[in-house]
Backbone as JSON, one array per atom type, in Angstrom:
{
  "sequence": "XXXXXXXXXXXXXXXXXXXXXXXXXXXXXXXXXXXXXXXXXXXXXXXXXXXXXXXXXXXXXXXXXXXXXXXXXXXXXXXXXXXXXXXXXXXXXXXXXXXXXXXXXXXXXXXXXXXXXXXXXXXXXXXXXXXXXXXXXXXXXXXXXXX",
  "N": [[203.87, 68.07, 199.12], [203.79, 71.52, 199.26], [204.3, 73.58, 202.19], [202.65, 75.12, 203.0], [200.36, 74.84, 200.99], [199.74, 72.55, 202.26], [199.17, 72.93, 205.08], [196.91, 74.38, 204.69], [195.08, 72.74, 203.72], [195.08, 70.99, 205.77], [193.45, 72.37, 207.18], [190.91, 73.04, 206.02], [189.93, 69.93, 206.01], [188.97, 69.77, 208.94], [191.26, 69.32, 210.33], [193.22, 70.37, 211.2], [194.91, 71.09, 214.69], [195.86, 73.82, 215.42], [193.97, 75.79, 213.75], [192.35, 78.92, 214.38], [190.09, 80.38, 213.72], [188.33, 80.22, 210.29], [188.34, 82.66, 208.04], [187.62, 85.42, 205.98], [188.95, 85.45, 204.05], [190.84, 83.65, 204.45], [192.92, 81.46, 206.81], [193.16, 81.87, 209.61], [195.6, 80.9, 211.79], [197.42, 79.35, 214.89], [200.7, 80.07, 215.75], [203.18, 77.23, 214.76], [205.1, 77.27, 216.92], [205.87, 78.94, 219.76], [206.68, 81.53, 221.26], [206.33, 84.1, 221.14], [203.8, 84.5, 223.02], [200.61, 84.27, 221.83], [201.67, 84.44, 218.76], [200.98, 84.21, 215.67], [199.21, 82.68, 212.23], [198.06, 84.13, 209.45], [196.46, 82.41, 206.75], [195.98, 81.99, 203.14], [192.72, 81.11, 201.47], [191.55, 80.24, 198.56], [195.57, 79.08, 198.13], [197.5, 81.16, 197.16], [200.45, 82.61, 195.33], [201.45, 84.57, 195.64], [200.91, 88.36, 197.66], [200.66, 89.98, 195.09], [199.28, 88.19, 193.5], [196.64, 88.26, 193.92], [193.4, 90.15, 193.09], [192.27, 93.45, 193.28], [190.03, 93.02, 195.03], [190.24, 90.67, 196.61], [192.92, 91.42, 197.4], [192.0, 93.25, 199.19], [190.57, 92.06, 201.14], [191.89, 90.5, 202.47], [194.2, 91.76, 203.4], [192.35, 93.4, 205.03], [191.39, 90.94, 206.8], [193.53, 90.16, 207.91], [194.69, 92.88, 209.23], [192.36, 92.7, 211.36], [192.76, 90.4, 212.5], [194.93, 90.71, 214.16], [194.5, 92.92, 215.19], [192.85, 91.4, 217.59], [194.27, 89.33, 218.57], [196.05, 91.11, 219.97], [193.88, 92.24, 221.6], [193.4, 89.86, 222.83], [196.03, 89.21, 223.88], [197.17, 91.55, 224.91], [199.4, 92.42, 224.29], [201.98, 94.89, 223.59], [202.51, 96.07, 220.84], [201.88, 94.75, 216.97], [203.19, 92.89, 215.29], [203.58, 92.55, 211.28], [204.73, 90.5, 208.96], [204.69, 89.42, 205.93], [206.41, 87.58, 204.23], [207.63, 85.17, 202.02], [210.06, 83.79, 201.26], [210.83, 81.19, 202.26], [209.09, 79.99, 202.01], [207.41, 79.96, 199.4], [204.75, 80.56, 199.57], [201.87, 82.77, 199.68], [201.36, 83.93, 202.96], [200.73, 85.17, 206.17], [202.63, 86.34, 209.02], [202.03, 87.19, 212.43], [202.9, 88.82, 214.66], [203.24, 89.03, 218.08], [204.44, 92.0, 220.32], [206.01, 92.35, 223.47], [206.66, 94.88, 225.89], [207.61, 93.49, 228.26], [209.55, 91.44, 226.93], [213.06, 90.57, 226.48], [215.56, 92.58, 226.46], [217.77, 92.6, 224.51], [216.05, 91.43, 222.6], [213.84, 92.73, 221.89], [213.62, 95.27, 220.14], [214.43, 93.76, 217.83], [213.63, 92.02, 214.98], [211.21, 89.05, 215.4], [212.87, 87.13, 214.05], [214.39, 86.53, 215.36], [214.79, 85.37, 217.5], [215.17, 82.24, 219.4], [213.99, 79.56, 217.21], [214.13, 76.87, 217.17], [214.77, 75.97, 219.58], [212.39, 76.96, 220.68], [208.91, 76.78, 223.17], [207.57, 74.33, 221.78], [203.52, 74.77, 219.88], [201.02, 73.76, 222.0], [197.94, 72.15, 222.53], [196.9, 72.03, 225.37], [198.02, 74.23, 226.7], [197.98, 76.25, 225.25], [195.58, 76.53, 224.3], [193.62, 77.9, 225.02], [193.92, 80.73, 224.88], [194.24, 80.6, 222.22], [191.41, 79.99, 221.66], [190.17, 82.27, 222.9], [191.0, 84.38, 220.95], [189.76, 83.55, 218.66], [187.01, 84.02, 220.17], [187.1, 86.56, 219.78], [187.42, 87.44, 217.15], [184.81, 86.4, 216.25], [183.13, 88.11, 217.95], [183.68, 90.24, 216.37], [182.68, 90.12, 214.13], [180.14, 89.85, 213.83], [179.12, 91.99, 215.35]],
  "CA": [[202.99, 69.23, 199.06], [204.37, 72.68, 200.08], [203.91, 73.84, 203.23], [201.25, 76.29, 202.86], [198.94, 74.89, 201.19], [199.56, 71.17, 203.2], [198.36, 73.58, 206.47], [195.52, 74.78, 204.61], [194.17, 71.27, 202.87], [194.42, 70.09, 207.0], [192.38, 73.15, 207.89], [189.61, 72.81, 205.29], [189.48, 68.79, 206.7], [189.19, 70.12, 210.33], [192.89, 68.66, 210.74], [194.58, 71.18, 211.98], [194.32, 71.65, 215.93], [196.3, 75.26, 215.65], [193.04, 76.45, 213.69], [191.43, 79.7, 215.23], [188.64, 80.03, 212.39], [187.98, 80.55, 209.02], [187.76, 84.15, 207.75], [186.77, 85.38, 204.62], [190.21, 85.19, 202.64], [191.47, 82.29, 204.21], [192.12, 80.81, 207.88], [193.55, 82.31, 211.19], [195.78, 79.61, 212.66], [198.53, 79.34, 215.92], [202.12, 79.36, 215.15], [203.9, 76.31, 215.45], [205.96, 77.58, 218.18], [205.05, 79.9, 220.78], [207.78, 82.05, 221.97], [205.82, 85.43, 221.56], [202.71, 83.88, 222.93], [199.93, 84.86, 220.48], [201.73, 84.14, 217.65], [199.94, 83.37, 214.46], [199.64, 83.48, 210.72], [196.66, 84.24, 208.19], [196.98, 81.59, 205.3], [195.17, 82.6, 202.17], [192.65, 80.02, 200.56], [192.4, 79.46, 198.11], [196.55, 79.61, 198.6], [198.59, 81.41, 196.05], [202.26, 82.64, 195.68], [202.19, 86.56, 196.5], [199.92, 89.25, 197.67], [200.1, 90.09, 194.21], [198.46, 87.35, 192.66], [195.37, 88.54, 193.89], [192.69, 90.78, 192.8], [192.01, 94.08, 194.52], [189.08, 92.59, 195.89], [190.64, 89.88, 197.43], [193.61, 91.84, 198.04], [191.56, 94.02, 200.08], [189.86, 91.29, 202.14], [193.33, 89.09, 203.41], [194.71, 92.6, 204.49], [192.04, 93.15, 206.33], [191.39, 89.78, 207.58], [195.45, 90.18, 209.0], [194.45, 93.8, 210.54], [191.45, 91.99, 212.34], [193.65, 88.95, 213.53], [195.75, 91.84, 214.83], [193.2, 93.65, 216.36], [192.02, 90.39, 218.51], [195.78, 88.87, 219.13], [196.65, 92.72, 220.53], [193.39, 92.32, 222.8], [193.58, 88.46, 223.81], [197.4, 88.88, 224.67], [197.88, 92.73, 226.37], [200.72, 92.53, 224.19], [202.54, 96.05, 223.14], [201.98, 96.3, 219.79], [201.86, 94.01, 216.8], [204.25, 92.94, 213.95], [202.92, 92.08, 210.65], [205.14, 89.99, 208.34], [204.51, 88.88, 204.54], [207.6, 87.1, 203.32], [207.44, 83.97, 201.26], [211.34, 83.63, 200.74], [211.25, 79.79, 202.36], [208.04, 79.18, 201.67], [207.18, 80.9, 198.41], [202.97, 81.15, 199.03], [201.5, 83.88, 200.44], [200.85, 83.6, 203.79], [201.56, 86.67, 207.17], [202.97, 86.16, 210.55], [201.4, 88.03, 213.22], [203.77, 88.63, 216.1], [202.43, 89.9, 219.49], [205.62, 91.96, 220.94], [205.68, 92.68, 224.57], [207.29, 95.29, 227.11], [208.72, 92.4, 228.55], [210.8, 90.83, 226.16], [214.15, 90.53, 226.73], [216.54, 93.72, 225.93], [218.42, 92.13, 222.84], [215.52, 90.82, 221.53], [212.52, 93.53, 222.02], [213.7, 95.79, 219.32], [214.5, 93.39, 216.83], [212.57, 91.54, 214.46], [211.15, 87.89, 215.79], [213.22, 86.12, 213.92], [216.34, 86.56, 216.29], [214.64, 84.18, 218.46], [215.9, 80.98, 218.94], [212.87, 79.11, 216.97], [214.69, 75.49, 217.06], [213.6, 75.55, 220.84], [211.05, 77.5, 221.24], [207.99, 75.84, 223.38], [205.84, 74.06, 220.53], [202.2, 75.34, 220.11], [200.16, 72.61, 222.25], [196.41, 72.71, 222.83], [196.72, 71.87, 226.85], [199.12, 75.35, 227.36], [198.08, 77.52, 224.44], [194.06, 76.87, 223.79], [192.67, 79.1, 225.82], [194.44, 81.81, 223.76], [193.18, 80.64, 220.61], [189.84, 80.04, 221.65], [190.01, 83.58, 223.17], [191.62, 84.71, 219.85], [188.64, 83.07, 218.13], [185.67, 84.86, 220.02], [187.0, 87.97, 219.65], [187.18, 87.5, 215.81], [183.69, 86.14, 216.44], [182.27, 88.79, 218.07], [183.68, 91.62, 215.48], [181.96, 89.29, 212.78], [178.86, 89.34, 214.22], [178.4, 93.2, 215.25]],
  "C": [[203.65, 70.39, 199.81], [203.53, 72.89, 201.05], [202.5, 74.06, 203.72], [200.13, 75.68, 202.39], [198.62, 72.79, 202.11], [198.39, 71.55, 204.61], [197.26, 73.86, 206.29], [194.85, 73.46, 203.7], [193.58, 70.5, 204.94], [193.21, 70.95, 207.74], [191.26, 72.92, 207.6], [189.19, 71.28, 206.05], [189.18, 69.0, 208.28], [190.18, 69.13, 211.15], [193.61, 69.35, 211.64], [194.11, 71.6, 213.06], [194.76, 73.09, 216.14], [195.11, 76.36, 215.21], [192.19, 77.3, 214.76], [190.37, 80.01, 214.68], [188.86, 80.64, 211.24], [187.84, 82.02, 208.71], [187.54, 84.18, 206.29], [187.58, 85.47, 203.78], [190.72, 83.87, 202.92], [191.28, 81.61, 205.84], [193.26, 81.21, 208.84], [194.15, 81.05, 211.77], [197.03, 80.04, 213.56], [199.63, 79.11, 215.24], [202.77, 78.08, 215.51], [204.43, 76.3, 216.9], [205.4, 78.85, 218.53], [205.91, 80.79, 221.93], [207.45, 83.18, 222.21], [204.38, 84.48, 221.7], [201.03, 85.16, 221.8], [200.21, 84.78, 219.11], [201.35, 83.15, 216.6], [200.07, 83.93, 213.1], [198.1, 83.54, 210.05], [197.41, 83.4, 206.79], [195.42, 81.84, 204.35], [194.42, 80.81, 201.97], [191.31, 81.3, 200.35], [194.25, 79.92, 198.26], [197.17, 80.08, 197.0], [199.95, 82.09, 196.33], [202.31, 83.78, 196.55], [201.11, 87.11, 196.79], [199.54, 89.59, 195.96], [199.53, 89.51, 193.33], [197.01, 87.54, 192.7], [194.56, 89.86, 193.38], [192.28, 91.73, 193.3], [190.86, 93.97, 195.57], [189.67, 91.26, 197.08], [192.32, 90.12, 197.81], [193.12, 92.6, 199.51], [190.98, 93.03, 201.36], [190.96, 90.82, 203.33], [193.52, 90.14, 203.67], [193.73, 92.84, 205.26], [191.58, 92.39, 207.19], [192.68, 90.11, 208.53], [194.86, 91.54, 210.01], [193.36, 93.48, 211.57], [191.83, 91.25, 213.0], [194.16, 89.89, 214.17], [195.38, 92.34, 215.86], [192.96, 92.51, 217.86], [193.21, 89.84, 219.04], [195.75, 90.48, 220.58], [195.34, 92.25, 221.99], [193.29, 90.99, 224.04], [194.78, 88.75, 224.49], [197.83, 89.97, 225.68], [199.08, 93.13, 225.78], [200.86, 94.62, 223.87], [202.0, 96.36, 221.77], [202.13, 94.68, 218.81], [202.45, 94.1, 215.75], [203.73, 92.67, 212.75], [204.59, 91.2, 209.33], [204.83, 88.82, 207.63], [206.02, 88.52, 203.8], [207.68, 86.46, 202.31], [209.45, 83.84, 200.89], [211.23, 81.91, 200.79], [210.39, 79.2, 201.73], [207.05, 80.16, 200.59], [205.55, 80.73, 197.84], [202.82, 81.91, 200.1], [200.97, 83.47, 202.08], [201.75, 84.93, 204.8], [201.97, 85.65, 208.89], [202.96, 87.27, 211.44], [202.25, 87.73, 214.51], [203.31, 89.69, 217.26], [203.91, 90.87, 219.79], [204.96, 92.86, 222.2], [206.79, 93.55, 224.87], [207.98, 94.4, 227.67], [209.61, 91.54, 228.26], [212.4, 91.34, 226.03], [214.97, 92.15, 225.76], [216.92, 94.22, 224.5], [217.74, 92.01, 222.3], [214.12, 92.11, 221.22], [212.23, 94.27, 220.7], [214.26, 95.48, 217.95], [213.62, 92.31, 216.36], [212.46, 89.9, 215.09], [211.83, 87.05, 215.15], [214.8, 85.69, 214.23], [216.07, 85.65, 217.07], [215.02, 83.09, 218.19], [214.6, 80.06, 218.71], [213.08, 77.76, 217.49], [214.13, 75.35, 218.24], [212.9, 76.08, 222.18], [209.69, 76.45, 222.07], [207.02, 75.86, 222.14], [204.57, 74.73, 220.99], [201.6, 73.99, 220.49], [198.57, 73.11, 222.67], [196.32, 73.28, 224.65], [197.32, 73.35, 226.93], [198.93, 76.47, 226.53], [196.57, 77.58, 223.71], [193.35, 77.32, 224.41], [192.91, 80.64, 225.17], [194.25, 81.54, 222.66], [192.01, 80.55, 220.47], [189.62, 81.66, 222.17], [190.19, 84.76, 222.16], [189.75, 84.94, 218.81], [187.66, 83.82, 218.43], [186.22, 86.19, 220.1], [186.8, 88.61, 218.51], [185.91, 87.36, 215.61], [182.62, 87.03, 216.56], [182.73, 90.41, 217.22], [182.81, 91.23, 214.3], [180.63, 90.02, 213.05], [178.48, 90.91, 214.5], [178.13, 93.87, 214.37]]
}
């Protein structure tokens, strides 16, 4: 099963511990690895290949589901600003990666894109060291829902 939608079949089962919640295109989850802390992706469900497979209605929703994850990353983390990246080259279904970037990141790496980092060994995303930032992630998405 490709990636994408493997992550989102464990989400729908409440499998996946990286889940931050459900939104209304698809599902807010932690990145594997955790090298810009905050980092996370929006995976579409149902999942399909490209932004453009969708409909401008449900184009319109997943972008702004991503500028809302954005919004709430930016205020859980303090970070600087925030990156948005829609690729699919490896993994050819739609899905974004939301990168926090900080003031404090290293020289070489600040002003170039996250994927200069060395991912291979990056600290994994674990609950004990990185769920307090997704549950913090979570009610902030929570409480924009809800006003």
């Amino acid at each position: 099963m490709p990636l994408i939608k493997e992550r989102v079949a464990l989400a729908r089962n409440g499998a996946n511990e990286k889940v931050i919640c459900r939104m209304a295109s698809g599902w807010a989850v932690m990145g594997d690895v955790q090298f810009l802390p905050g980092y996370c992706l929006l995976l579409p469900d149902p999942v399909v290949a490209s932004l453009n497979d969708l409909d401008t209605e449900a184009r319109t929703a997943y972008l702004l589901d991503m500028a809302r994850l954005g919004d709430a990353v930016l205020q859980a983390t303090g970070a600087l600003r925030m990156n948005y990246e829609i690729l699919g080259n490896s993994e050819p279904e739609l899905h974004c990666h939301l990168f926090p970037r900080y003031a404090s990141e290293p020289d070489d790496k600040r002003t170039m894109p996250a994927w200069f980092y060395d991912w291979k060994n990056a600290q994994p995303y674990a609950e004990v060291d990185h769920g307090e930032m997704r549950k913090a992630i979570a009610r902030l998405l929570e409480a924009t829902t809800s006003a």
